[in-house]
C-alpha positions in Angstrom: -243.5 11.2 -156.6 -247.0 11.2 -157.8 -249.8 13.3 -156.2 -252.9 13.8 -156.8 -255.1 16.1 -154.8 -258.8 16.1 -155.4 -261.4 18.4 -154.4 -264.8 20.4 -155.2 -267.1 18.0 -153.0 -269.8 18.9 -150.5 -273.5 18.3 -150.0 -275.8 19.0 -152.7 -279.7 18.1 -153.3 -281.3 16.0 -155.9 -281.1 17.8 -159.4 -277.8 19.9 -158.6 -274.2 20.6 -159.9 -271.0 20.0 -158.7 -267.9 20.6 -160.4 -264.7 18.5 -158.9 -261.2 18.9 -159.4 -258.1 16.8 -159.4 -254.4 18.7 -159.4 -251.6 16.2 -160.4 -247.6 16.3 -159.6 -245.0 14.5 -159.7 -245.5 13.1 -163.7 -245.9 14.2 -166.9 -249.3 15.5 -167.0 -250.2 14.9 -170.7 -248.7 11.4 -170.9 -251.4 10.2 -169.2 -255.2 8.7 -169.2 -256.9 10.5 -166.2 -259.4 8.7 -164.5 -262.7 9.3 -162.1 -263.5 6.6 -159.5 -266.2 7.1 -156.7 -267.1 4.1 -153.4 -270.7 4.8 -152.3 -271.5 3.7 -148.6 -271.1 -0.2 -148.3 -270.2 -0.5 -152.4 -266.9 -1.2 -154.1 -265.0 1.4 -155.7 -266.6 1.8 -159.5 -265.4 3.5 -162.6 -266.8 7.0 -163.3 -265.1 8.1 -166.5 -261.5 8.4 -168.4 -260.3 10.7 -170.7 -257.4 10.1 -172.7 -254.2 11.8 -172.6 -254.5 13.8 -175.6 -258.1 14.8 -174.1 -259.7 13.1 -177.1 -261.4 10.3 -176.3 -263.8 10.0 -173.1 -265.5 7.8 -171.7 -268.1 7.1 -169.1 -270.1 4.7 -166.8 -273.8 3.3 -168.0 -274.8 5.4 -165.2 -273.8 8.9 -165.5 -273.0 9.5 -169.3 -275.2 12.1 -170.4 -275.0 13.9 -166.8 -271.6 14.0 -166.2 -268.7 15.5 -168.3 -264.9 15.2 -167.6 -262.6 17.3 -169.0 -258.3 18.1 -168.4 -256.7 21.3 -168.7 -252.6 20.4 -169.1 -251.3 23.7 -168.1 -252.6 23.7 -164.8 -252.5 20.0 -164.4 -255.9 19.9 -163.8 -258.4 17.3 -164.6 -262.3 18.2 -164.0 -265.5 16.3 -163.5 -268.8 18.7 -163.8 -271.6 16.7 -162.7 -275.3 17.5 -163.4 -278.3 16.4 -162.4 -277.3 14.5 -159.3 -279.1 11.9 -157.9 -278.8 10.3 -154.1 -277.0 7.4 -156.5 -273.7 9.6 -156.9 -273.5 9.7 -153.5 -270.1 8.8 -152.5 -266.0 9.6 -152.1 -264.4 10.8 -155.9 -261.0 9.6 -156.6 -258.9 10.3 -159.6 -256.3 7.9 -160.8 -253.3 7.3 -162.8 -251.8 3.8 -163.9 -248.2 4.0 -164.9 -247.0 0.7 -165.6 -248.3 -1.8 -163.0 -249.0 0.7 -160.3 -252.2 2.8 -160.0 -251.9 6.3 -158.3 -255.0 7.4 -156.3 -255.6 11.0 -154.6 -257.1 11.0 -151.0 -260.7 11.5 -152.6 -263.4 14.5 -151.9 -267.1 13.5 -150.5 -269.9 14.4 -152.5 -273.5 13.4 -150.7 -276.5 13.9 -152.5 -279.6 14.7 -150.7 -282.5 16.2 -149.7 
């Protein structure tokens, strides 16, 4: 069965880095897009970024592109999000996903709060 396990989160201030993780099981790692969602406080869950299953084509949200880079690294089943310059704006719970077929896979999420 799928699993995805994220982590890396914690409490950072304004300006700083966080790197997250997200270990996958349970599927073929490299047959699929990985994906970054986050839910601030009282918002819906939004798109972060995507990368493709190859690894070569990424994309991001209007809001952190240019701060934020996601990566995958197949051997280890790993897929990456570093994340600079953080603003009290990325506050929120990180998810990856997966969407095989008509089914979307999510991980439990790791908590990243931004402030000073």
């Amino acid at each position: 069965q799928v699993q995805l396990v994220e982590s890396g989160g914690g409490l950072v201030q304004p300006g700083g880095s966080l790197r997250l993780s997200c270990v996958g099981s349970g599927f073929i790692f490299n047959w699929y897009e990985m994906r970054w969602y986050r839910q601030g406080p009282g918002k819906e869950r939004e798109f972060v970024a995507s990368i493709s299953n190859d690894g070569r084509r990424k994309n991001y949200s209007d809001s952190v592109r240019g701060r934020f880079i996601i990566s995958r690294e197949d051997a280890s089943k790993t897929l990456q999000l570093q994340m600079n310059g953080l603003e009290p704006e990325d506050t929120g719970i990180y998810y990856c996903s997966i969407r095989r077929g008509s089914e979307s896979y999510w991980g439990q999420g790791t908590q990243v709060t931004v402030s000073s």
